[in-house]
Structures are given as C-alpha cells and as structure tokens.
C-alpha positions in Angstrom: -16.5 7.0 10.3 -15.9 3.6 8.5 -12.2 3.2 9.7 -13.5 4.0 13.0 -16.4 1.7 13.2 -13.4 -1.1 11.8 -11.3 0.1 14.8 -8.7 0.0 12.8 -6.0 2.0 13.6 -3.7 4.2 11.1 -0.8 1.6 11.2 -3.1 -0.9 9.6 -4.1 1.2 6.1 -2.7 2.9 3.5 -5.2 5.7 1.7 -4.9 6.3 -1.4 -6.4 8.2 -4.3 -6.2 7.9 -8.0 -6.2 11.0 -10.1 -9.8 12.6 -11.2 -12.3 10.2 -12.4 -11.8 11.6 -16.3 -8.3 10.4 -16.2 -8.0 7.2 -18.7 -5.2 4.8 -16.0 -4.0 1.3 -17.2 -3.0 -1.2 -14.7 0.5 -0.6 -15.4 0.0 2.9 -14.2 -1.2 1.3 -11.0 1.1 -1.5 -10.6 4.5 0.5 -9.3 2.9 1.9 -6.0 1.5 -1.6 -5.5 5.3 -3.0 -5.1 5.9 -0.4 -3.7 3.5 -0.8 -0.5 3.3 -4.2 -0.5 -0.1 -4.4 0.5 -1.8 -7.6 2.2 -5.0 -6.3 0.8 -6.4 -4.1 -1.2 -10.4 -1.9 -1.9 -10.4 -0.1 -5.2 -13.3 2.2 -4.4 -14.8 3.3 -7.8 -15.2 2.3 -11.3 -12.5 4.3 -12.8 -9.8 3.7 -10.1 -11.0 -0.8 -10.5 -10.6 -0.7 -14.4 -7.3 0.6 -13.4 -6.2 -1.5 -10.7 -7.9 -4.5 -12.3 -7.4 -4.3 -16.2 -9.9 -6.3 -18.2 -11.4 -7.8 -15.1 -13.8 -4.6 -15.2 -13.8 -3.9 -18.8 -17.1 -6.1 -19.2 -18.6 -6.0 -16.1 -20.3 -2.9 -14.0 -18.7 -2.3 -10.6 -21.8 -3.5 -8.9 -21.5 -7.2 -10.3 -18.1 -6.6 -9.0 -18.4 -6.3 -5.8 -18.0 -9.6 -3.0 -15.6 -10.8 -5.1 -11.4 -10.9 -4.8 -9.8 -10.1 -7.5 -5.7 -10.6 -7.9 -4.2 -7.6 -8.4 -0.3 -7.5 -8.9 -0.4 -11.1 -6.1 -2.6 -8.6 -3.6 -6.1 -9.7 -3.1 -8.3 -6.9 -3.9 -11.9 -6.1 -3.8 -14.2 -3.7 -5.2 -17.0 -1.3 -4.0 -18.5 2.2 -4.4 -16.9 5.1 -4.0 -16.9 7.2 -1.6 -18.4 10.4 -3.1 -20.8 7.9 -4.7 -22.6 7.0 -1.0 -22.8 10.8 -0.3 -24.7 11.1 -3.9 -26.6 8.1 -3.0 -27.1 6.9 0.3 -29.0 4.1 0.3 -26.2 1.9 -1.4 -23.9 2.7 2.2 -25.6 -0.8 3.5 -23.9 -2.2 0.8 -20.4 -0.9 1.0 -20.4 -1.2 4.6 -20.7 -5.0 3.4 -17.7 -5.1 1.5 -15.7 -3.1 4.1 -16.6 -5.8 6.7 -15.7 -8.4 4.2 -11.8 -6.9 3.6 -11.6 -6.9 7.6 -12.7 -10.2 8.1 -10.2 -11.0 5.3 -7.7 -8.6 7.0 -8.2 -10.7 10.3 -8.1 -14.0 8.8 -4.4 -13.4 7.4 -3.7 -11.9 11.0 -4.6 -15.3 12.1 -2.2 -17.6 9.8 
C-alpha cells in the first residue's frame, strides 16, 4: 500500500531484503550490491539491516533518533525508518514511517528535478 500511495511505479525501486534479523552484517557485506544497483537513494528499514548499511553511524544511536536524517552510504543518500514487520507489531508508529517515506520521495523528486 505505501508504494502505491507514492505512485511510484516498479521502474522507480529496487526491494530488497537483508538476511534474518539474528544475522550479525558489516557494511562491507552490504557495500557490493550497492555498486552494483547504483542507487539514487536508499531506506534501510530496520535496526539490523541500518547498522549494516550504515556501520558505526547506528552503533550509538537507536533507530528512532535515526530517523529524518540522510546518511551517506557508499556516495547514496540513505535514510532510516522502521521496519516493516515492526508497523504490523505496532501500529501506531505507521504515522511516522509514512513520514520518512514521503521524505525519500520528495528527495526522490528533487533529484528528478536537477
């Protein structure tokens, strides 16, 4: 449903998935498929996948202090929110990832725009 309410279509996104949330990444694990995609943006849903992504960035901080800020991950700006089996756990924080979804669009459509 959030894709759709972007109106985004499917050439505009990649999906993608880190393994199970007990797996211990480092950002080098994470840094290959980034050259690879070459991505102009980048949400890391969940706490596991953004100390991957992000290395130390996340070490200190929880994922909510995280979140409306861009990060630099491998030269692709990236920003952080909740997973998305977290907003079925708990669904009053969807407000807030809705939030940061709008903010990577807006982001998204101010590169278009350059």
């Amino acid at each position: 449903n959030i894709l759709g309410a972007l109106q985004w279509s499917p050439d505009q996104f990649v999906l993608c998935a880190l393994p199970c949330a007990n797996m211990q990444l480092q950002p080098a694990d994470c840094l290959p498929q980034i050259a690879l995609w070459q991505p102009a943006l980048a949400l890391v849903l969940g706490r596991n996948a953004s100390r991957a992504a992000l290395g130390v960035q996340l070490q200190t901080a929880s994922l909510s202090a995280l979140r409306g800020q861009t990060f630099d991950m491998a030269s692709v700006a990236a920003r952080v929110s909740y997973p998305l089996e977290y907003l079925l756990r708990k669904p009053d924080a969807k407000a807030s990832a809705w939030q940061d979804w709008l903010a990577l669009k807006w982001q998204w459509e101010a590169l278009q725009s350059t």
